[in-house]
N, C-alpha and C positions, 0 to 999 in steps of 0.2 A: 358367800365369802364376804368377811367386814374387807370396805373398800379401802386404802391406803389413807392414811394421815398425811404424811409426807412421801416421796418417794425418789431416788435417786434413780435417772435412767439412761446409763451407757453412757456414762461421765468418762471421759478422758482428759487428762491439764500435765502438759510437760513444763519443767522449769529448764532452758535451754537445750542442752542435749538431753536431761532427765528424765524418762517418764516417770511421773510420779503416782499418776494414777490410768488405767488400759481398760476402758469397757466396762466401768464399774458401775452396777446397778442393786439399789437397796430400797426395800418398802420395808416402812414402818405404820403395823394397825392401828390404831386406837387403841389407849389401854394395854400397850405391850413395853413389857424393860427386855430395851435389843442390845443384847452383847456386840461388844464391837471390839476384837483382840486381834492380834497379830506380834512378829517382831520387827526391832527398829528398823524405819526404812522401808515399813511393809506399804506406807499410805493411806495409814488411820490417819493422822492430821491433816492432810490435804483433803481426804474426806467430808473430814468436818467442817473444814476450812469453809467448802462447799456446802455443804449445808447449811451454814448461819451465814451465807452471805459473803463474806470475809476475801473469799478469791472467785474468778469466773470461771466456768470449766472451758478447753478449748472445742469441746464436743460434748452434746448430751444436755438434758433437760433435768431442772427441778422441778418436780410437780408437788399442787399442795391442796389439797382438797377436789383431788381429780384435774387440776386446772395448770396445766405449764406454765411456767414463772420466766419468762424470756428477760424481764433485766432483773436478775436475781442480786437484790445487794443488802447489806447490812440492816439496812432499816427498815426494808420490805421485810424479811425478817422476823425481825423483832414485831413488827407490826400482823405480821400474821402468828405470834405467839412462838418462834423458835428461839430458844433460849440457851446459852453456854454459859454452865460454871468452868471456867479454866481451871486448869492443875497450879496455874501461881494466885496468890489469895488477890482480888480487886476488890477491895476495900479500901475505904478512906480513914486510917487506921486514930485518927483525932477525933471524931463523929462515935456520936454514941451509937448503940446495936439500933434505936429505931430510925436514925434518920441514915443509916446503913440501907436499913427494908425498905424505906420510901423512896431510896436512891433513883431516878430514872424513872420513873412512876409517870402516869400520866395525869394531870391533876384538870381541875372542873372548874371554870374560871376561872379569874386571876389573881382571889385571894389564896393564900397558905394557911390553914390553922396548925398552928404545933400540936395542940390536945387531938385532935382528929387523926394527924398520922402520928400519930404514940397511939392512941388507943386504937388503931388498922394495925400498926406495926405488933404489938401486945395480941390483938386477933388472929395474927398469922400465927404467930410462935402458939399459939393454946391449940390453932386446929391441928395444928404439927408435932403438937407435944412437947416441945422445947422448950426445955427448964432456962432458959436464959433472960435475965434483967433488961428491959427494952434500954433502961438509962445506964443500964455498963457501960465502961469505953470501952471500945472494939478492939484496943491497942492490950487491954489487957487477959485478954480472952485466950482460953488456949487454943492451941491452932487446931484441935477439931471445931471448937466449939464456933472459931470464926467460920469455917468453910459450913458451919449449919445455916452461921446470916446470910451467907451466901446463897441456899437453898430457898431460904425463907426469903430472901429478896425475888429470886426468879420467882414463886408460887404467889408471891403480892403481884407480882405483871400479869397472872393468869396465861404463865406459859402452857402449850397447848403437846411441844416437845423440848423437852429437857435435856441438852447432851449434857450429861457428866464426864468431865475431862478427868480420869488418875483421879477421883475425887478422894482418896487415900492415900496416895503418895505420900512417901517422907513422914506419915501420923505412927503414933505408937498402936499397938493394939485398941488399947480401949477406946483410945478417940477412933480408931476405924471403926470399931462396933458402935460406935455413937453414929458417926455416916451413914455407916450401913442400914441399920435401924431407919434413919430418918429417911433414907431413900425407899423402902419397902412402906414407909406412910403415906411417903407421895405417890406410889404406885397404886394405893389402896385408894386416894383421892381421884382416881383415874388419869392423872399425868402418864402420856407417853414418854419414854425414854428410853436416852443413846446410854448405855454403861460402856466408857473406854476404859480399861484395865487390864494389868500386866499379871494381876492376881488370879489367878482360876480359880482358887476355890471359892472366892467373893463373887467371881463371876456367876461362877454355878449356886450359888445361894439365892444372886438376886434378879437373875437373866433368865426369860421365856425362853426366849430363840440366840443365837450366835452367830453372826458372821468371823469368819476367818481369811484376813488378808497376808497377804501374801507376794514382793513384788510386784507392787502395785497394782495387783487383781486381785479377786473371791479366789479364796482357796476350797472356801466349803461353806455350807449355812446348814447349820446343827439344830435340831430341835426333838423334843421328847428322850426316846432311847437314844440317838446318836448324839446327845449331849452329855457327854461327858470329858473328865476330866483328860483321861487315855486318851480320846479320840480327838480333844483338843490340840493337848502338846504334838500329837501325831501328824496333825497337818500343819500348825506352825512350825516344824520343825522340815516337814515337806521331804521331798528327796532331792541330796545335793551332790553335784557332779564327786568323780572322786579326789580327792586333796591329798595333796602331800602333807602325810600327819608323820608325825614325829614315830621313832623306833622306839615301844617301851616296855623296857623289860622289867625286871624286878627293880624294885627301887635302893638304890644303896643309900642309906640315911648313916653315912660314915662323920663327916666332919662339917660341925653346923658351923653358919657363916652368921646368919641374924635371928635371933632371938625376939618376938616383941611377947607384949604380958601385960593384959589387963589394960588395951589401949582404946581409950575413947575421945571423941571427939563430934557432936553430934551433926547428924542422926546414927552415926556411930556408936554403937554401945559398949559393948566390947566384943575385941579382937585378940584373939590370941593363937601364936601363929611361930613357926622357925621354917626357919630355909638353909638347905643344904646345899653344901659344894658340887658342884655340874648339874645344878637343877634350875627347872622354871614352873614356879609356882604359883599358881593364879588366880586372879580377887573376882569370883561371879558376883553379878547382881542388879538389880531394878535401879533407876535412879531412887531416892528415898532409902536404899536398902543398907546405905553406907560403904559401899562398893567406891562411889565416887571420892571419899575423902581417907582410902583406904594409903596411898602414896602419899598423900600431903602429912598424916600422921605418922608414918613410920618414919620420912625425912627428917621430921621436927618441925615443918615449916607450919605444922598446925595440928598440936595437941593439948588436948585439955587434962588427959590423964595419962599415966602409964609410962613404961619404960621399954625403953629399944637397948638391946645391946648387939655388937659387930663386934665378933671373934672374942667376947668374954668382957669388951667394954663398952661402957655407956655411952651413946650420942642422943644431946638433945637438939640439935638446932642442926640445919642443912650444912654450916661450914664441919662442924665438925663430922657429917655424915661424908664429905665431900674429901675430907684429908683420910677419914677413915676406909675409903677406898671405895665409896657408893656414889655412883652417880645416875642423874635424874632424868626423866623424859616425860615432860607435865603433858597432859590430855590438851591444850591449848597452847597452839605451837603460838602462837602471836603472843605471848608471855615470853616464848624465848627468845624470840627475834626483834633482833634489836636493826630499827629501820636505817638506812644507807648504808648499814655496815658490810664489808663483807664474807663471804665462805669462810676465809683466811680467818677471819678477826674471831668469826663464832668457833670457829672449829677450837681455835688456840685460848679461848678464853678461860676453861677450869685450869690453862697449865701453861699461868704464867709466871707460878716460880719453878716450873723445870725447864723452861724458852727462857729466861734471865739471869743475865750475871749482874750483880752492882746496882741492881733496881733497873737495867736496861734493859730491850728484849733483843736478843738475836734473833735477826731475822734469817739470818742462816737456818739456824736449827727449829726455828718456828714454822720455814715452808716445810722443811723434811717432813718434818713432824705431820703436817697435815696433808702433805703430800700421800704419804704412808695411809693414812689413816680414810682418805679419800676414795684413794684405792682399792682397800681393803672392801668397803664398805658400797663400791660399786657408786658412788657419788658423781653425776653425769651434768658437770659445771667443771668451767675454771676457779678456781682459787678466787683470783679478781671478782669475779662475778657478784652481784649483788643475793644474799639469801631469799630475802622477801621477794624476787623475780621468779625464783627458783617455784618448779612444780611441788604438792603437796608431799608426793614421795621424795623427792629429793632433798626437799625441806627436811622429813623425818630421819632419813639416811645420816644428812650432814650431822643434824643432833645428835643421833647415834653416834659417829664418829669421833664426835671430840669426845665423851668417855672414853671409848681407846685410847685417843690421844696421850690424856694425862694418863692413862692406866691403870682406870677403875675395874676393878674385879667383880663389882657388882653392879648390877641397874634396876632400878625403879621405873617403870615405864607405865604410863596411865592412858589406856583408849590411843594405841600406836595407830592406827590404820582410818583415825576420823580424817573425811578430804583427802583420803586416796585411792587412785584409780585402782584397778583389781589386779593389770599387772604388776606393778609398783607395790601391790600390796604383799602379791607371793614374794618379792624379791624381799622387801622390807621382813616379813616372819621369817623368813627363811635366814635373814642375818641373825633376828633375835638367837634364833634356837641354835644357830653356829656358835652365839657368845653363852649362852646355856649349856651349852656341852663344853666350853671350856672353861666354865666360871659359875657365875649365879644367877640369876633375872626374877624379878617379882613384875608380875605382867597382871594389871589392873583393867577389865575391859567388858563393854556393854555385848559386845560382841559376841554370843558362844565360841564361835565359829573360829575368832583369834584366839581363846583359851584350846581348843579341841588339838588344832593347829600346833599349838607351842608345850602346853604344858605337859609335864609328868605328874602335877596335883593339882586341883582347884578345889580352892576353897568359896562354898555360898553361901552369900550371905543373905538376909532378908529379914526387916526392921529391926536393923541393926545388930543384928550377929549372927554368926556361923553358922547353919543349919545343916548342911552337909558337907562332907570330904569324898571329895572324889579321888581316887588313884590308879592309875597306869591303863588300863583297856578298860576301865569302867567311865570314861572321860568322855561324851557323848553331846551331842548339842540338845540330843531330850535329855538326858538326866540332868544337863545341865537348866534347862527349860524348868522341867520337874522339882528341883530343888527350890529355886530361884521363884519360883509362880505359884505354888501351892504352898500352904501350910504345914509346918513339921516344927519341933523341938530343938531351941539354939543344942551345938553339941561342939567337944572340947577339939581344936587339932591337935594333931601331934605333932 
């Protein structure tokens, strides 16, 4: 048996009460592309993290050539040939493509020649195959084409393991077949490497073996026959206590509320999508997948194409989504929270021309107001209280509530449940789908498990449009996984 290249052994590292990773142990061969998947939160990043050095584990050994690494840090690292492309592009986007490659380089006494690393940088892209100009600017490259310099800069260090971080994310098809491609040359060059990817079918094209995490443990390591795609989703998706899911019966698509058509905004392609009265309809998908800019485009607060209409009329921008009776719940509560203010001020803020006479605000009818609406809403603060003190569910709660407040019939809600604990969390879904049943909700979310939870339809998405509709008992956190991670054909909602 070929002895380990690297190896991970009975690594554990909590971030305060978190464990973020429990016992985790990983050997990687020589000459092996090791799948590395899970879902969010499962402790693929802290993995890594661990592996180039980046964080310490609070238990457990790096080994690297048979030989334990007791101060395991960044530069030791690098210096033993571990290498990370990130998922965000590190490029010095002013620099042309070769002095990108020579970036960090180790160089041989103290002069530079330009002509020697252009023509090393120029020798890397030929053995790599890479049709790219050493003298391009980086700045102008498309974003597959940069995350190649990327490649090509690790393979000039003579990395020995390569992790590739999402090295697809957010790309269009063609430039991931560009990636991908390039990554299957470096495998033929004998580089070891990490493939982390939310993709399975990319996984299963370019992956020996797989590890499958999972709260922050192995769920499973796949290789030959048990590598598949089925068996994949099967243990990401694991078995999960059972939840209070929503009652669904047939769908009444009686009286539509919002209408969008033909809505882009990138990596957004197009979206096209309506929502009905007493329904909660919801945006799966990968980061990259357009999932994430799936709310900011319907509000108006960020569209490049397309048109929204609310009960037969147009809104383009968030004020007139906000009078026409939609209100918002952004994925980044620190965007709505405005610092010293408090409960009171946020709650009453979309409805301060129904709290005012004469441009003044009644403070009478501004606490009812929020009084009401706090209640409702199970909000566990006084009024007075500062919001930004307030716990993450309470923080979500209270934003919840001022739509009440003013009397939105509809919400927009994006990633509700990031930074909240899991009781907080049932309480928090559990109002969405109370205001679902007596109104409308578009519920945007990385989560399955919050779509599963709430919706009566989810729509997935993946590089940038629609791939599948899901509805009423077909709402699963694999199908949802399956749609979402595999490849399939954009397709129309209704």
């Amino acid at each position: 048996m070929t002895a380990p290249l690297v190896a991970a052994q009975d690594i554990s590292k909590s971030f305060g009460l978190t464990r973020a990773l429990d016992g985790v142990s990983v050997s990687l061969a020589p000459g092996v592309v090791h799948g590395l998947i899970g879902p969010n939160g499962s402790g693929k990043s802290t993995l890594v993290r661990m592996l180039t050095g980046m964080e310490t584990p609070d238990r457990g050994n790096i080994v690297v050539d048979g030989a334990a690494q007791p101060h395991w840090t960044a530069g030791h690292a690098r210096a033993l040939g571990v290498e990370l492309v990130p998922q965000e592009l590190a490029l010095v986007p002013v620099f042309k493509v070769w002095e990108n490659i020579v970036l960090g380089a180790k160089t041989h006494g103290f002069r530079l020649s330009k002509s020697d690393d252009r023509a090393k940088a120029r020798a890397v892209l030929d053995e790599l195959g890479l049709d790219i100009g050493v003298d391009e600017d980086t700045l102008t490259l498309d974003p597959g084409e940069q995350r190649l310099v990327m490649f090509a800069r690790t393979f000039h260090r003579k990395a020995r393991l390569l992790i590739a971080d999402e090295p697809t994310a957010g790309l269009g098809e063609k430039d991931s077949r560009t990636v991908i491609d390039a990554l299957k040359r470096l495998r033929a060059k004998g580089v070891t490497m990490i493939f982390v990817s939310h993709y399975l079918s990319e996984v299963m094209e370019t992956c020996d073996e797989v590890t499958v995490m999972r709260d922050g443990r192995i769920a499973a390591r796949l290789s030959g026959a048990s590598l598949t795609l089925e068996r994949m989703i099967r243990e990401m998706a694991g078995v999960h206590a059972e939840r209070n899911l929503p009652a669904r019966g047939a769908a009444r698509r009686e009286k539509l509320i919002i209408e969008g058509r033909h809505l882009a905004m990138p990596p957004l392609r197009q979206l096209n999508f309506k929502l009905y009265e007493n329904e909660c309809l919801g945006f799966a998908g990968l980061l990259g997948s357009g999932r994430e800019k799936a709310i900011d485009v319907i509000s108006g607060a960020a569209r490049l194409w397309g048109s929204v209409r609310v009960r037969g009329e147009f809104v383009e921008t968030p004020r007139e989504a906000v009078r026409a009776g939609v209100g918002v719940l952004n994925g980044s509560r620190n965007l709505s929270i405005v610092s010293g203010w408090s409960v009171l001020k946020h709650l009453s803020l979309p409805s301060l021309e129904q709290t005012s006479r004469f441009g003044f605000i009644d403070g009478r009818r501004e606490r009812e107001g929020g009084e009401a609406a706090a209640r409702r809403l199970r909000v566990k603060a006084a009024l007075e209280d500062e919001l930004a003190d307030l716990s993450g569910g309470n923080q979500q709660r209270a934003l919840l509530a001022r739509w009440l407040m003013c009397g939105s019939d509809v919400l927009l809600i994006d990633e509700p449940c990031v930074g909240v604990d899991i009781a907080a969390r049932t309480e928090l879904l559990a109002a969405i789908r109370e205001f679902a049943r007596a109104r409308a909700v578009i519920l945007a979310s990385s989560d399955p498990m919050d779509l599963v939870e709430c919706c009566d339809r989810v729509l997935c998405l993946r590089k940038g449009a629609v791939v599948k509709e899901l509805v009423g008992e077909e709402i699963s956190e694999e199908a949802i996984l399956r749609a979402t991670m595999t490849a399939a054909k954009a397709t129309e909602a209704a």
